[in-house]
C-alpha angles and dihedrals in degrees: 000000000000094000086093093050094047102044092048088049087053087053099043088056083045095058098040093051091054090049105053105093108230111247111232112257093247094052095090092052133103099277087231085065097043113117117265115271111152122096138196120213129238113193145174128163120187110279102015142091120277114241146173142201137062104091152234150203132213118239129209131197132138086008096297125122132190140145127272120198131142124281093240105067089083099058135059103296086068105044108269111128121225094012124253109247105222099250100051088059104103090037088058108032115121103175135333122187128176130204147144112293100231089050116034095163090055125081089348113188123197127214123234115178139352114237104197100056104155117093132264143157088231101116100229135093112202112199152180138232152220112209127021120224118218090203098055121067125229111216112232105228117251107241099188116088111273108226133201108280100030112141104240124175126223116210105196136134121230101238093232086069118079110167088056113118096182129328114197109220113197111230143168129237101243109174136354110211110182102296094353133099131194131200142189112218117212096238128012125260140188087263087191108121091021092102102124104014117136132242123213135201124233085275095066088256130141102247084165167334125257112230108162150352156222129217118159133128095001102311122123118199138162125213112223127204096211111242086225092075088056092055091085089056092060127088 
């Protein structure tokens, strides 16, 4: 008579176990001492100004890799004038090279083609590239739902320091709106710079991409872009 309740206690531990995501291996360290991750964009289309800034991550799942960064940094807010259409991306592009902020001559990685190239008014660019770089680490995506009160951190650089490589800002899931998601970080920030940076979960996992924000009458809050939308785009 307990072999039921033992054999469904076995598979309770067993599906519990799957479905635990694993948390990355630098996730418990200091977060001076995390990998680097973030990325700064160098762009220029045919045409148009050059320009640099906003940033970017690689992401890696079902080994394939590819950028990740926000819509709009092809278009006016971030300097490209006029602004490049989505699907005139890959017709236009010139060179497009991504690094670490604090060192652009260092592990550079160019660009090669956009992969989402309709258009959409979902605010993300998910994109290939040419070379891979050992010293900068690609996020795995998080594949679980993300809920209202999840601690989420932001990586991101303000864009007066310059000498900033990745800081981590401690934030709260707010509100989820259709494929947004919106966070309130711990302490405020100078969020210009931050479009496209990625927010991880506590197992070290992209959850999403920041695309805008809100700052008015005392409230701080991030726009996210959900990780989920970018899956298709994946091989």
């Amino acid at each position: 008579m307990k072999w039921p309740v033992l054999l469904y206690s076995v598979l309770a531990v067993f599906i519990l176990s799957c479905a635990s995501p694993k948390t990355e291996n630098w996730w418990n360290k200091p977060q001076n001492e995390w990998p680097q991750i973030l990325l700064s964009n160098s762009i220029e289309f045919k045409n148009r100004p050059s320009v640099s800034g906003a940033s970017a991550f690689l992401l890696y799942h079902n080994n394939d890799t590819v950028v990740c960064t926000a819509r709009h940094v092809v278009e006016k807010p971030i300097g490209i004038v006029p602004s490049v259409p989505q699907d005139s991306v890959n017709i236009l592009l010139k060179d497009w090279k991504l690094f670490p902020r604090a060192t652009p001559d260092f592990d550079s990685i160019k660009i090669t083609k956009l992969r989402n190239t309709s258009p959409s008014p979902l605010d993300f660019l998910v994109l290939e590239a040419k070379t891979k770089s050992a010293s900068i680490t690609a996020l795995k995506p998080a594949l679980d739902s993300v809920h209202e009160s999840d601690v989420i951190y932001i990586l991101g650089c303000e864009r007066s320091d310059t000498t900033c490589k990745q800081n981590v800002y401690k934030s709260k899931v707010r509100w989820i709106v259709d494929s947004q998601i919106i966070v309130e970080p711990e302490s405020k920030f100078k969020a210009a710079g931050f479009s496209g940076t990625p927010a991880i979960n506590e197992n070290g996992e992209a959850i999403g991409i920041a695309t805008a924000v809100y700052n008015e009458e005392g409230e701080f809050y991030l726009y996210l872009e959900s990780i989920h939308q970018i899956l298709p785009y994946l091989k």
